[in-house]
C-alpha positions as CSV (number, residue, x, y, z in Angstrom):
1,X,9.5,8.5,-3.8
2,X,11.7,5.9,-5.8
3,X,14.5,8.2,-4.2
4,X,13.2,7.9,-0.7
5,X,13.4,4.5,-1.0
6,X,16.7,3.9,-2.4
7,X,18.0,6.1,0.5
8,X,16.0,3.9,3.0
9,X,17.8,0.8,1.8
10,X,21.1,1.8,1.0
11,X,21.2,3.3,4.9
12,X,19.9,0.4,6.1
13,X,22.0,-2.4,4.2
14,X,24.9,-0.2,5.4
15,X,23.9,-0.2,9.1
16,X,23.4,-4.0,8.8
17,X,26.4,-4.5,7.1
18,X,28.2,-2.7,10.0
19,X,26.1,-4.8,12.6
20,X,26.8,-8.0,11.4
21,X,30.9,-7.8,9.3
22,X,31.9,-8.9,12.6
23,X,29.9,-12.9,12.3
24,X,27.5,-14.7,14.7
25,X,30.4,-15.0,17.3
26,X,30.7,-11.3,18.5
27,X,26.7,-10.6,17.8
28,X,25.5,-9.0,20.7
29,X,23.5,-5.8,22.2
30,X,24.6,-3.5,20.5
31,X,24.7,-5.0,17.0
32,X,21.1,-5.4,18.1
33,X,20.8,-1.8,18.6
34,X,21.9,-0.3,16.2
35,X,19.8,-2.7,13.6
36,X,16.6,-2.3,15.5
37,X,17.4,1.7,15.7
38,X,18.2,1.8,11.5
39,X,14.8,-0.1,10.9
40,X,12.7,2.3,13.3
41,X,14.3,5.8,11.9
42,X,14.1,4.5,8.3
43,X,10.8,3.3,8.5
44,X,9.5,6.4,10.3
45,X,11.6,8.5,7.3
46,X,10.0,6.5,4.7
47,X,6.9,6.9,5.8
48,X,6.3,10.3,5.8
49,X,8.5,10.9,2.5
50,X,5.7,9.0,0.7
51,X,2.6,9.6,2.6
52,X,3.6,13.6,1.3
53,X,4.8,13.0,-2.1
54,X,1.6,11.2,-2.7
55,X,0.1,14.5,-2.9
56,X,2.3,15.4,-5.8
57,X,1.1,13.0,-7.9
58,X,-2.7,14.3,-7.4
59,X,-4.2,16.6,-9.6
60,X,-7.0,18.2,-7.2
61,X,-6.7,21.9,-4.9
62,X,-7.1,20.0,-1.8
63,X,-3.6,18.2,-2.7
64,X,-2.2,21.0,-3.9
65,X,-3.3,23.3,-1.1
66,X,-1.8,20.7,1.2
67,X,1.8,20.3,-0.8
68,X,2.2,24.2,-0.7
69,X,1.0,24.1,3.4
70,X,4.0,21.3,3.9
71,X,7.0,23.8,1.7
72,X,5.7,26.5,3.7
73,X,6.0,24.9,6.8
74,X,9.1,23.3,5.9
75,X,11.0,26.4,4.7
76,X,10.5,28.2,8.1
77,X,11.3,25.2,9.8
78,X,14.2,24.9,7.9
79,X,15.3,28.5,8.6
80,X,14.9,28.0,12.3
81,X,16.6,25.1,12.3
82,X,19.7,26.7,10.5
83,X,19.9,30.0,11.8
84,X,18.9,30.0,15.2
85,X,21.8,28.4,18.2
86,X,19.8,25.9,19.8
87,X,18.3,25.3,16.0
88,X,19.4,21.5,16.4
89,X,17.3,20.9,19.4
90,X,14.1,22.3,17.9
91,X,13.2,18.7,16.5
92,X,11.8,18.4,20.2
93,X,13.8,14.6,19.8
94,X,17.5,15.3,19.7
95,X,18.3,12.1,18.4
96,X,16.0,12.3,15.3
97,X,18.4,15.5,14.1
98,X,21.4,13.9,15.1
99,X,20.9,10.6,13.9
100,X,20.9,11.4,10.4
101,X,23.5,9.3,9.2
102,X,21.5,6.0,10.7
103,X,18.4,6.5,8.9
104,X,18.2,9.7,6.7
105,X,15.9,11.5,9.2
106,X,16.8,15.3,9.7
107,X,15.8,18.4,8.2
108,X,18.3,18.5,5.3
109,X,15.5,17.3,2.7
110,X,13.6,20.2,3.6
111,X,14.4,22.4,0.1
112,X,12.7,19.8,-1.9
113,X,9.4,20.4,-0.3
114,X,9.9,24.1,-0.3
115,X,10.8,23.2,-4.5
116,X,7.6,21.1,-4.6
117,X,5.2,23.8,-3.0
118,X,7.2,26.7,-5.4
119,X,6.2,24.5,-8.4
120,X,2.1,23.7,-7.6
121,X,1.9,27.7,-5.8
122,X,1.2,29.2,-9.3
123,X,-0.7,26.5,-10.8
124,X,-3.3,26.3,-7.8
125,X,-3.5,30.8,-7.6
126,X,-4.1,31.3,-11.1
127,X,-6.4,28.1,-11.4
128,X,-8.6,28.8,-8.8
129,X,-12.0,29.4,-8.8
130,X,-14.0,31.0,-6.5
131,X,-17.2,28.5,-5.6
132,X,-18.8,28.9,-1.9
133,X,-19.9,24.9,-2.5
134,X,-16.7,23.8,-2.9
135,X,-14.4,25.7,-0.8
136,X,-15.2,24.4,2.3
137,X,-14.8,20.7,0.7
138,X,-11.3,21.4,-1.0
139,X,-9.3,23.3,2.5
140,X,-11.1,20.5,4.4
141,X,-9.7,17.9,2.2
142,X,-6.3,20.0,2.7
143,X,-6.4,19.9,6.1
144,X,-7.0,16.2,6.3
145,X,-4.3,15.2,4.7
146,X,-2.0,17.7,7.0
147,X,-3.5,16.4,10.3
148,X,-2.6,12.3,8.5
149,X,1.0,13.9,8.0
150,X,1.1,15.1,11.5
151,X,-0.7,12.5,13.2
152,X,2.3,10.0,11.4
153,X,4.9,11.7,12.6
154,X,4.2,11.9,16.1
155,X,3.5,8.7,16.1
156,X,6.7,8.1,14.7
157,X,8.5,10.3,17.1
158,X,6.4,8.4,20.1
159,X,8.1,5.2,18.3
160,X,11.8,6.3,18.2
161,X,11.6,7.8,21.5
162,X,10.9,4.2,23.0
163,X,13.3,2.4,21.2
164,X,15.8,4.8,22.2
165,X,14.8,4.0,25.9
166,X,14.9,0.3,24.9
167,X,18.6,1.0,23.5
168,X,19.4,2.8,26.5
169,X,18.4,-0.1,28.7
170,X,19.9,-2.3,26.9
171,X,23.2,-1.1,26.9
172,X,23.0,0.2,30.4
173,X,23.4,3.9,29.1
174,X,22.4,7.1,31.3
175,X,19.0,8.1,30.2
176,X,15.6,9.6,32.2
177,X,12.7,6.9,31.9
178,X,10.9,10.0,33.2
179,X,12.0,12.7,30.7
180,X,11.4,9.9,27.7
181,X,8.1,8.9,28.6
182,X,6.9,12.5,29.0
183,X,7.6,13.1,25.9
184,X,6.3,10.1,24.4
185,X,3.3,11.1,26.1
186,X,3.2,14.8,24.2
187,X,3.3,12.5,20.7
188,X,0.6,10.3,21.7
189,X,-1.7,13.1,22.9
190,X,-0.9,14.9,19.4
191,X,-1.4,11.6,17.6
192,X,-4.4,10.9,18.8
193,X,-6.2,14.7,18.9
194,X,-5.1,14.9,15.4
195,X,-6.5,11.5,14.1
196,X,-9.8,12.8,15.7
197,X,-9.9,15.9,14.2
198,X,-9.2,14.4,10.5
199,X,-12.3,11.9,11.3
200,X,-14.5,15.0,12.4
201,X,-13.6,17.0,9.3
202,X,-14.5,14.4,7.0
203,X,-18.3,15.6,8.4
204,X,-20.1,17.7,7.5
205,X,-22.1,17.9,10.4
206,X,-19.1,18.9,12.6
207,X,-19.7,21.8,15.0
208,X,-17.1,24.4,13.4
209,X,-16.5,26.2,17.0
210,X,-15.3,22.6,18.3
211,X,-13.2,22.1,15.5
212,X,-11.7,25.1,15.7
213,X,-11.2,24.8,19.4
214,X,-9.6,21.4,19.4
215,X,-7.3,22.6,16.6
216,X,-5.9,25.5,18.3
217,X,-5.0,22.6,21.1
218,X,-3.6,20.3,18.5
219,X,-1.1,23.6,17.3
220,X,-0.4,24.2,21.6
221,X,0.5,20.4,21.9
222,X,2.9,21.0,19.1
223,X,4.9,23.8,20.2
224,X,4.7,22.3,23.6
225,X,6.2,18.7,21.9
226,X,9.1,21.5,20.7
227,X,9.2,23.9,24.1
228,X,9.7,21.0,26.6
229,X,12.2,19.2,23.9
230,X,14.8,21.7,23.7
231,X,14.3,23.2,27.7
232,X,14.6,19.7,29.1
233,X,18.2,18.8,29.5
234,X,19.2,16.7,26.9
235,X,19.8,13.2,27.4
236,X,22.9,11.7,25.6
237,X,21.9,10.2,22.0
238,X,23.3,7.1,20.7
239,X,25.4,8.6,18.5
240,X,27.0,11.0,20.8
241,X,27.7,8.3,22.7
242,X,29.5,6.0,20.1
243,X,31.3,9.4,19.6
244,X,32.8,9.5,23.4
245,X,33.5,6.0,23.7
């Protein structure tokens, strides 16, 4: 987490310092843009870093459940990612992936969640115990915390998405309004059906076959978020285009 942190400031004291060596006189647009775009990715990064590692520091199943779940997740994604030719694009939002030297946000921290789930595997196998009461409680706990994690990041991704648009705008770059909007759109929905489903589970009294229903939509809206990401054509990001000029 103390990490994390450092990481977030040092990127973003070096975006600022690159914004603003050139004095009040030549600040304009795009000093504007790239400061506003360092805070948003940053933030978003930082976020997420600690809203996961907080399970770490917990000493219950649910967390542990939930911190395995995450290095699972991760490793495939990481594999994916690495191994596959449009693996860059699977982020769904190019410019998260390609953005990583603005604000740290990328899939090349991905090992030290697969290292975090590796560590807590064999102490929550061998120190389970088998308890109908409980079981329920402790992989509803679990999935609460997953559905926070997801519900953050989507709304994180609906957040970078517009300011990219705003960036775009701004600078009078080529982008789609349409295709960034949709998108946006595929965030929120996910946001929001996940939010609702960690408030549900934290019932008892939840009907399970509407639970269940609504999460099998939640794991559709994701891999649609993904699908329509890479098939769509991709819209220039703002570092390819620093690149070109």
């Amino acid at each position: 987490m103390l990490g994390a942190a450092l990481s977030f400031a040092f990127n973003l004291f070096w975006r600022m310092k690159y914004a603003l060596q050139g004095g009040s006189s030549d600040f304009g647009k795009q000093n504007v843009a790239v400061i506003s775009t360092a805070v948003v990715y940053g933030v978003v990064a930082l976020a997420a870093v600690l809203v996961a590692s907080r399970w770490m520091l917990r000493s219950s199943n649910a967390s542990q459940l939930a911190t395995i779940a995450l290095g699972a997740s991760t490793l495939v994604a990481g594999i994916l990612v690495w191994s596959l030719p449009s693996g860059r694009d699977i982020d769904a939002f190019h410019g998260i992936a390609q953005n990583t030297s603005t604000a740290g946000v990328g899939f090349e921290g991905y090992l030290a969640w697969a290292a975090a789930a590796a560590i807590f595997g064999p102490r929550t196998l061998f120190g389970y115990r088998h308890t109908p009461s409980t079981d329920e409680s402790r992989w509803r706990t679990a999935a609460r915390n997953g559905l926070l994690l997801i519900a953050l990041w989507c709304l994180g991704s609906m957040l970078m998405r517009v300011n990219d648009l705003a960036v775009a705008v701004s600078l009078n770059y080529p982008f789609s309004r349409y295709d960034t909007m949709t998108l946006a759109a595929f965030d929120l929905a996910t946001t929001v059906l996940a939010i609702w489903l960690r408030m549900n589970l934290a019932k008892a009294s939840a009907r399970a076959r509407l639970v269940s229903s609504l999460a099998g939509l939640l794991v559709t809206l994701s891999i649609a978020r993904v699908v329509v990401g890479v098939c769509w054509p991709a819209i220039p990001t703002t570092s390819e285009r620093r690149r070109v000029e």
